[in-house]
C-alpha positions in Angstrom: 86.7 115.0 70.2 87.4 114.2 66.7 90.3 111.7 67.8 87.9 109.9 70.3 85.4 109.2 67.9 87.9 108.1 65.4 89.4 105.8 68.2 86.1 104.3 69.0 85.6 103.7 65.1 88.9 101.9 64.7 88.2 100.0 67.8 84.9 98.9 67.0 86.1 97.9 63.2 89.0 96.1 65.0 86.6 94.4 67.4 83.7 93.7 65.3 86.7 91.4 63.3 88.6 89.3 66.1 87.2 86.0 68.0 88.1 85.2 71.0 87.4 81.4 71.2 89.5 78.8 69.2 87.7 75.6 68.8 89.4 72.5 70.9 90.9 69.8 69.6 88.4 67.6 71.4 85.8 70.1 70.1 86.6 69.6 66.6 84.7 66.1 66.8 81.5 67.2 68.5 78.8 68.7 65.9 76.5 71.5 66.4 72.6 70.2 65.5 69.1 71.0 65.7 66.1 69.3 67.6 65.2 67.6 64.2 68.7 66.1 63.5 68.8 64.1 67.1 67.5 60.7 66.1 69.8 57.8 67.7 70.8 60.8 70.1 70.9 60.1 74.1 70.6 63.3 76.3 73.2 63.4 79.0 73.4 66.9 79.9 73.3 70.8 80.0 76.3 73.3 79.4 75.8 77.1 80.0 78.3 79.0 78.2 79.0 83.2 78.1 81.0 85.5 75.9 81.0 89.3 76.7 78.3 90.7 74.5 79.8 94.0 74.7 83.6 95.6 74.7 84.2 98.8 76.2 80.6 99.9 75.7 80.8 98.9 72.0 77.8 96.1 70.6 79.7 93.2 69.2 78.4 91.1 66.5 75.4 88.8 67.1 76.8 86.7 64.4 79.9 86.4 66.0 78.4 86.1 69.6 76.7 83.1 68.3 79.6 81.4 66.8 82.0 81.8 69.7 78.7 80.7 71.9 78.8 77.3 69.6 81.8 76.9 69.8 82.4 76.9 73.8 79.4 74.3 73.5 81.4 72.2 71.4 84.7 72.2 73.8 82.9 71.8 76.6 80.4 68.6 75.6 83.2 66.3 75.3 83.9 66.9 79.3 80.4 64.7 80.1 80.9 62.5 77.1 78.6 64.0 74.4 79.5 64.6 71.0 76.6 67.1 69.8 75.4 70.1 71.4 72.0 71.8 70.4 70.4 75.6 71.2 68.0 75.0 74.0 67.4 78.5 75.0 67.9 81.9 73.4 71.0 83.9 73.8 70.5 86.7 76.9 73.3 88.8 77.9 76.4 86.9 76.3 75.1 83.7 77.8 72.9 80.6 76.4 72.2 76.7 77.5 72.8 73.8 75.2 71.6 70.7 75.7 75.1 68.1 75.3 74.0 64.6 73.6 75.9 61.2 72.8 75.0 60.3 68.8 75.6 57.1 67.1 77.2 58.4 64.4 
């Protein structure tokens, strides 16, 4: 029982540690903004993207759900032609909507 719980522990330190999205190169030049920071901004789209919110039973970080959720956004905006992505709903079950915008930057 002991080495269960100690493998559970090291996986869940292990876990709580790694991403699992690497940022595009495309992504690199689309930026993550609020509602307030969309002036000169033209809405052309939607993108629903989903990261496992859970591994192996085991919670992962909200903080890093979020990120990797951003970041998925950001590769995936450049597809319709934006270059900004904003939260538009709140994250449920590994999976949350972003509204994709072309900026005049």
């Amino acid at each position: 029982m002991k080495k269960l719980a100690l493998s559970v522990l090291l996986a869940s330190a292990v876990l709580s540690g790694c991403s699992f999205v690497n940022l595009s190169e495309k992504g690199e030049n689309v930026r993550l903004a609020t509602q307030y920071d969309l002036g000169g901004c033209e809405r052309i789209g939607a993108t629903v993207v989903s990261v496992k919110d859970s591994i192996a039973g085991i919670d992962r970080s909200q903080e890093k759900i979020d990120a990797e959720l951003a970041i998925l956004a950001r590769n995936s905006a450049p597809d319709i032609g934006g270059n900004t992505v904003v939260r538009e709903e709140r994250l449920t079950d590994g999976k949350q909507r972003f509204g994709v915008y072309r900026c005049q930057r």
